[in-house]
N, C-alpha and C positions, 0 to 999 in steps of 0.2 A: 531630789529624791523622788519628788511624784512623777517623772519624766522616766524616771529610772523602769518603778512600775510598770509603765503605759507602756515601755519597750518591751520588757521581760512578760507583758500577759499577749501583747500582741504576736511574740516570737513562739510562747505558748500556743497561740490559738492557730498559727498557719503550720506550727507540726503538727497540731490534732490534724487540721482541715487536711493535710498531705497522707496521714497514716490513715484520717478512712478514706481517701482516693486510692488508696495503695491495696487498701482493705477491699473496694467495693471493688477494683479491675479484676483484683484475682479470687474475686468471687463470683464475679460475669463470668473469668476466662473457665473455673469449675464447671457451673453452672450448663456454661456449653458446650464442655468436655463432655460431661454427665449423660446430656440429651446427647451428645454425637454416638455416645457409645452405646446409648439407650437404643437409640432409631438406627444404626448401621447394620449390628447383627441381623432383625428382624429384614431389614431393607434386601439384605443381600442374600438371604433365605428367600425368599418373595420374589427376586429377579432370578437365581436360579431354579425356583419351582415353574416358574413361567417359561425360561428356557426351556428346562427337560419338556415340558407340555406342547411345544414350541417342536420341537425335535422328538418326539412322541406320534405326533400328529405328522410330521409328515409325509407319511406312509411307508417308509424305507424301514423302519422297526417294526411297524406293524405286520410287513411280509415278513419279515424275520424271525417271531414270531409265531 
C-alpha cells in the first residue's frame, strides 16, 4: 500500500514538474514574441528614416528640388 503512494505522489510530481516546463517554454516563447514585435516596428522605422536621409543627401533630390 505505502509503495502504491510513493508511486502515485512521484507520478504526481513529474506531471507538475512537465506542466510548468510546458508552462515556462511558452511563456519565454511569448515573452519574445512580445519584445520582437515591440523592437521590430520601431527598428524598421529608424532604418528607413536613415535610408530616406541617406538618399536625401545625396544631392540628386536636392537639385530636383
Amino acid at each position: 500500500m505505502h509503495t502504491e503512494i510513493d508511486k502515485l505522489c512521484s507520478i504526481i510530481i513529474l506531471l507538475s514538474l512537465g506542466i510548468i516546463a510546458v508552462y515556462a517554454s511558452i511563456q519565454t516563447a511569448f515573452i519574445t514574441g512580445l519584445v520582437a514585435a515591440l523592437v521590430a516596428p520601431p527598428a524598421a522605422i529608424l532604418a528607413g528614416m536613415v535610408h530616406a536621409g541617406k538618399k536625401f543627401q545625396s544631392g540628386s533630390d536636392i537639385k530636383k528640388l
